[in-house]
C-alpha positions in Angstrom: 116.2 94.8 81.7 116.5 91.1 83.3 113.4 92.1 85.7 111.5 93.5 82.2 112.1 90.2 80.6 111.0 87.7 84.3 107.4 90.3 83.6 106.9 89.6 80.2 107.6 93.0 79.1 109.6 94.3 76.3 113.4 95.3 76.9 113.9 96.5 73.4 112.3 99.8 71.6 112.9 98.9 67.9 111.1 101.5 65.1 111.7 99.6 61.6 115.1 100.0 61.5 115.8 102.5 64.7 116.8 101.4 68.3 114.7 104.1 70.3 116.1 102.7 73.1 119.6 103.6 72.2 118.3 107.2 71.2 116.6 107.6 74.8 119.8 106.5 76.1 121.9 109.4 74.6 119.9 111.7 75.6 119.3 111.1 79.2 123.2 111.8 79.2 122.2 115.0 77.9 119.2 116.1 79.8 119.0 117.7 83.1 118.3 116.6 86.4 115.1 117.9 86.8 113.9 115.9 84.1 111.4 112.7 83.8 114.2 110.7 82.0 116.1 110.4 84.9 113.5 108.4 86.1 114.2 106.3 82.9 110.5 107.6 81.4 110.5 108.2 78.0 107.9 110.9 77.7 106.6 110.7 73.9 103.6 113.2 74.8 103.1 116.4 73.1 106.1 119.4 74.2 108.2 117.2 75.8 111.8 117.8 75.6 112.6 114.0 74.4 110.0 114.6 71.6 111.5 117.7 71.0 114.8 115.8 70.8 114.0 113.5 67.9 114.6 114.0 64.2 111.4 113.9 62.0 111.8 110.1 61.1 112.3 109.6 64.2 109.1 111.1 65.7 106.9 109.8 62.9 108.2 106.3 63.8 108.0 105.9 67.3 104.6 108.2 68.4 102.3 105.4 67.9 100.7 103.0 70.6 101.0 99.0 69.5 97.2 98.2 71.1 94.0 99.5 69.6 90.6 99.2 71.1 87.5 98.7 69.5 86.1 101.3 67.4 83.5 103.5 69.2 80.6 102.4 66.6 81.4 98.9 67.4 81.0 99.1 71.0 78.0 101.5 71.1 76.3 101.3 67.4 74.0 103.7 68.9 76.4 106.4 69.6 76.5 108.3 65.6 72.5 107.9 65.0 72.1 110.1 68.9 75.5 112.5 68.8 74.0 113.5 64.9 70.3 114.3 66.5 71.1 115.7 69.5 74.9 117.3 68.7 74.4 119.3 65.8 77.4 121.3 65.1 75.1 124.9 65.0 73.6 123.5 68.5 73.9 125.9 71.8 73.7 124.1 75.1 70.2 125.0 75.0 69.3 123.5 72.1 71.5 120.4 73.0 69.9 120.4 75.8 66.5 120.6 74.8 67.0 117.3 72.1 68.7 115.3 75.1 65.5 115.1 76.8 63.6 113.9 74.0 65.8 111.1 74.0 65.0 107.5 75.6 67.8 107.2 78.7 67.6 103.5 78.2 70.6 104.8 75.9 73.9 104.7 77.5 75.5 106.8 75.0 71.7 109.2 75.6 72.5 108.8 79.5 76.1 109.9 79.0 74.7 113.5 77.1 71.9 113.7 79.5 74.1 113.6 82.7 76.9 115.8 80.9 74.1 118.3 80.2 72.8 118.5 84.2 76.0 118.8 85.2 76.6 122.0 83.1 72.8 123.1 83.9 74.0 124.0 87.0 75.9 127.1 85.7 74.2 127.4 82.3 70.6 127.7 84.0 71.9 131.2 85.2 74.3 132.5 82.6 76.0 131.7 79.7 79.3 130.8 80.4 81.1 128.6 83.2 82.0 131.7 86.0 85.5 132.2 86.1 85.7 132.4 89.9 84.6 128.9 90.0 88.0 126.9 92.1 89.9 123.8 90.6 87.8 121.0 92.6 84.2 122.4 91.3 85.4 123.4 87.5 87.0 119.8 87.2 83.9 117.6 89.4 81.2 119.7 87.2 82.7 119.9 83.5 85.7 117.8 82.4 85.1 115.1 85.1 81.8 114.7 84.2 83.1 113.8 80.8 85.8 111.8 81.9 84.0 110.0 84.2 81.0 109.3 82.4 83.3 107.7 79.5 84.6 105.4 82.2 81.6 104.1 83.3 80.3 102.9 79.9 83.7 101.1 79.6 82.8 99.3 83.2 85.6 100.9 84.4 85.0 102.7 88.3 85.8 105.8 89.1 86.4 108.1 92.4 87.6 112.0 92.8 88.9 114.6 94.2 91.9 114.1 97.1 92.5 110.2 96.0 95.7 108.5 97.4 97.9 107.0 95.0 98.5 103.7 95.8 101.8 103.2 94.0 103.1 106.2 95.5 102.5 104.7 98.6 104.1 101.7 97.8 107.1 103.4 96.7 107.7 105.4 100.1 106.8 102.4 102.0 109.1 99.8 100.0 112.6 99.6 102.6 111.3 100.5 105.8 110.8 98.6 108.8 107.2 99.3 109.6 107.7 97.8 112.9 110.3 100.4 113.9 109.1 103.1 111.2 106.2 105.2 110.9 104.3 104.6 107.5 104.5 107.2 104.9 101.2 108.5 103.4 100.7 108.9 99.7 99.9 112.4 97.8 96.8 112.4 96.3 95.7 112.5 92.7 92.2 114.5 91.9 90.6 111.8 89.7 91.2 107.8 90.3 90.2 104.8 87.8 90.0 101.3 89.1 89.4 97.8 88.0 89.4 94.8 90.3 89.6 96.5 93.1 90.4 100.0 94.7 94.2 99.1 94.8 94.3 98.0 91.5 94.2 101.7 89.9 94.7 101.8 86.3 93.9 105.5 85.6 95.3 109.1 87.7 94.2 112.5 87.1 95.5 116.1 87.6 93.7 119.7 87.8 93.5 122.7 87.1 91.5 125.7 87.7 89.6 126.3 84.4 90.5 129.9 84.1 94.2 131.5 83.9 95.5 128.4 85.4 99.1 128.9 86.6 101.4 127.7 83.8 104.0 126.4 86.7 101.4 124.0 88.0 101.0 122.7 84.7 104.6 121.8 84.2 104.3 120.4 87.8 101.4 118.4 86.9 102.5 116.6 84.1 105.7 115.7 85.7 103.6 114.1 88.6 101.2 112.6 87.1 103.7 110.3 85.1 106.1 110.1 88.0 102.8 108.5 89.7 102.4 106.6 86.4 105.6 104.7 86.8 104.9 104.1 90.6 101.4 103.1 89.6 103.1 100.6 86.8 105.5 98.3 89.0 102.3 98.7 91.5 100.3 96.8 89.2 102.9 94.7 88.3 103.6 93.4 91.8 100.1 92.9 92.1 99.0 91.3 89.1 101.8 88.8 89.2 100.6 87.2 92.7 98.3 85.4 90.6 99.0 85.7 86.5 101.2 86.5 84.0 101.4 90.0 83.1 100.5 90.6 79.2 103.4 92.0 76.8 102.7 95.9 76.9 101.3 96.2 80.3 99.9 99.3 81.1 98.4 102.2 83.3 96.5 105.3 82.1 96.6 109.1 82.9 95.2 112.5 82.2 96.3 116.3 83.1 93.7 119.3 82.8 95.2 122.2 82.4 92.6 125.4 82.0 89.8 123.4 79.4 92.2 121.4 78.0 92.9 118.1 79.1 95.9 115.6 77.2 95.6 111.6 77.9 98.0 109.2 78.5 99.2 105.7 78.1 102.5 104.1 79.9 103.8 101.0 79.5 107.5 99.0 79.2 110.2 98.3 76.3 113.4 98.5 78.0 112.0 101.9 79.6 108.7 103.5 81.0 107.4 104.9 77.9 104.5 107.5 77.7 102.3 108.0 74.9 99.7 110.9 74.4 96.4 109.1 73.6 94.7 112.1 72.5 93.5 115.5 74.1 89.8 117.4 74.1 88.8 121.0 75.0 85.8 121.7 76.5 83.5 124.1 76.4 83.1 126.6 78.5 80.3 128.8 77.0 76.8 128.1 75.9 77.6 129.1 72.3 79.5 126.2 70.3 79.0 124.2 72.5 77.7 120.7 70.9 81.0 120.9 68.5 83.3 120.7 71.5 81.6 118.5 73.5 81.2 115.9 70.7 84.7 116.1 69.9 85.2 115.9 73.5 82.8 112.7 74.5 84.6 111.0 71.5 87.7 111.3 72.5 87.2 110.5 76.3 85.1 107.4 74.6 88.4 106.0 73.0 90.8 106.5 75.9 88.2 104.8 78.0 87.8 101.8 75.4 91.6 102.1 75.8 91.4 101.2 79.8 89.0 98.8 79.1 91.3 96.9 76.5 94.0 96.9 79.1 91.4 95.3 81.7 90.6 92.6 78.7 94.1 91.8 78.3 94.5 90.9 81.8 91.6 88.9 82.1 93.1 86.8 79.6 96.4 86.2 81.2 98.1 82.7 82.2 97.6 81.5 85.7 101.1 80.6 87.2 102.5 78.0 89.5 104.2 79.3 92.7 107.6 79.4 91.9 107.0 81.5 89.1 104.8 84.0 91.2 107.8 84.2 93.4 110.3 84.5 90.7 108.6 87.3 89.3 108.2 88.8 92.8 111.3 89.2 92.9 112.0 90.5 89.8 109.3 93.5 90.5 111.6 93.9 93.5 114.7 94.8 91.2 113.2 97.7 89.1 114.4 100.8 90.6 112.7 103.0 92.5 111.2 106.3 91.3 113.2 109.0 92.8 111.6 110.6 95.7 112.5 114.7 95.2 113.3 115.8 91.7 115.5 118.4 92.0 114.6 122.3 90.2 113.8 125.3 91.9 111.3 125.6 94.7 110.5 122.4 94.3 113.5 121.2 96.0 111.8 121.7 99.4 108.7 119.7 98.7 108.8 115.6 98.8 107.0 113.8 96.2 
């Protein structure tokens, strides 16, 4: 909690009148091994065994994020007057696609559509439905990262896919060895990647699946990766960030697992644990029929958690320069957070480093 408070971050979890922190303490006594918790994450996402641990007051208290971004209207006023021309709730994808080119694509929110649109074209030009031989990198590069993707880049945040090394994770292997006498461990590899600054600075990790009869294992797996790379991600960023600045209260990184068409969003940050909120979720569509519903429901909820990241890149910006002691002294404290464990222990996946 000492290195929390050097960073600027929170080290209590107070909900009105309930200590969270206390209730994630009791049960991490509880839980199993094989278990985020251990880890010292407090996973508030939807189905998670914590969640599932808390009374309804509880719950109710403690599932909200502190930060909110702009309002999508705000940011792009055009984005109602197109999504109600062009995304009509009785609209096929070839009637969507048909008002999309009547559109001007000086429009970024008339781009987005347009590049959604010829992305799904590619299967839609020759049946009605996304095949369901299609593999996990070409069902998640031509449907939900299109989405995803495209929300990012109206939120000036970059982007890169498929077989990504996590840099944290990286960071994490690499932390106590003498890389003069050692060999350098590699990083495993997320399948989307969102960046700010630069390409070390990643804000944002993404997992897939196949978008038919995924394997309800991998899902499991997924999720428990993709925030074990959050937290590695986290005191990544933290390291980084406070070479030079202050790092804001509520400091944060951003994820995202797909599992089939589903896909659920995240948000981690710090109060006396790793916590991770559930920012929302979208399913996409998969068949020509229905399909301007789900993807407007879809674009807007990929919209938010993009404003989201771009928030989080506002806040920084913002932050207070610091003298050199102080970049040393919170060096140092980045240094005393423990490390992610490396093998979570369960089953098969005993046998496989993480």
């Amino acid at each position: 909690l000492d290195a929390f408070a050097t960073l600027n971050q929170d080290t209590t979890w107070m909900e009105d009148e309930i200590d969270m922190l206390a209730v994630f303490e009791k049960f991490v006594t509880i839980e199993g091994s094989y278990s985020l918790a251990q880890d010292h994450i407090a996973d508030m996402s939807e189905g998670s065994s914590f969640v599932q641990s808390l009374s309804n007051k509880e719950y109710n208290m403690a599932c909200l994020p502190r930060f909110d971004p702009p309002s999508i209207a705000t940011k792009w006023p055009t984005f109602q007057p197109v999504v109600s021309r062009v995304l009509q709730p009785s609209f096929s994808f070839d009637e969507v696609f048909s008002a999309i080119k009547d559109e001007s694509l000086h429009d970024p929110i008339v781009e987005y559509i347009h590049a959604i649109c010829y992305s799904y074209d590619h299967y839609f030009h020759f049946r009605d439905s996304i095949p369901e031989t299609l593999n996990e990198r070409e069902g998640f590069a031509d449907t939900t990262w299109s989405i995803i993707r495209g929300a990012l880049k109206l939120a000036h945040v970059s982007s890169r896919f498929l077989e990504v090394p996590v840099i944290g994770v990286e960071v994490r292997k690499n932390a106590n060895k003498n890389l003069l006498e050692e060999t350098k461990e590699q990083a495993h590899q997320a399948d989307g990647v969102g960046y700010l600054a630069s390409e070390r600075s990643q804000i944002y990790l993404a997992e897939s699946s196949v978008l038919h009869l995924p394997d309800t294992r991998k899902r499991i797996l997924d999720e428990i990766k993709v925030k074990r790379d959050m937290r590695d991600t986290l005191i990544a960023q933290l390291a980084e960030f406070s070479r030079e600045s202050l790092p804001p209260t509520g400091f944060s990184v951003f994820g995202s697992t797909s599992f089939g068409p589903h896909t659920k969003f995240y948000q981690m940050d710090i109060a006396g644990v790793f916590r991770v909120y559930q920012m929302g979720s979208m399913l996409i569509p998969l068949a020509k029929e229905g399909f301007a519903s789900k993807l407007r429901r879809s674009i807007t909820t990929a919209l938010g958690f993009a404003l989201r990241i771009g928030d989080e890149r506002d806040r920084r910006l913002m932050a207070e320069d610091l003298s050199e002691l102080d970049k040393q002294g919170l060096q140092r404290a980045c240094s005393q957070i423990s490390q992610t464990s490396r093998t979570p222990t369960g089953g098969r996946n005993q046998k496989k480093k993480q």
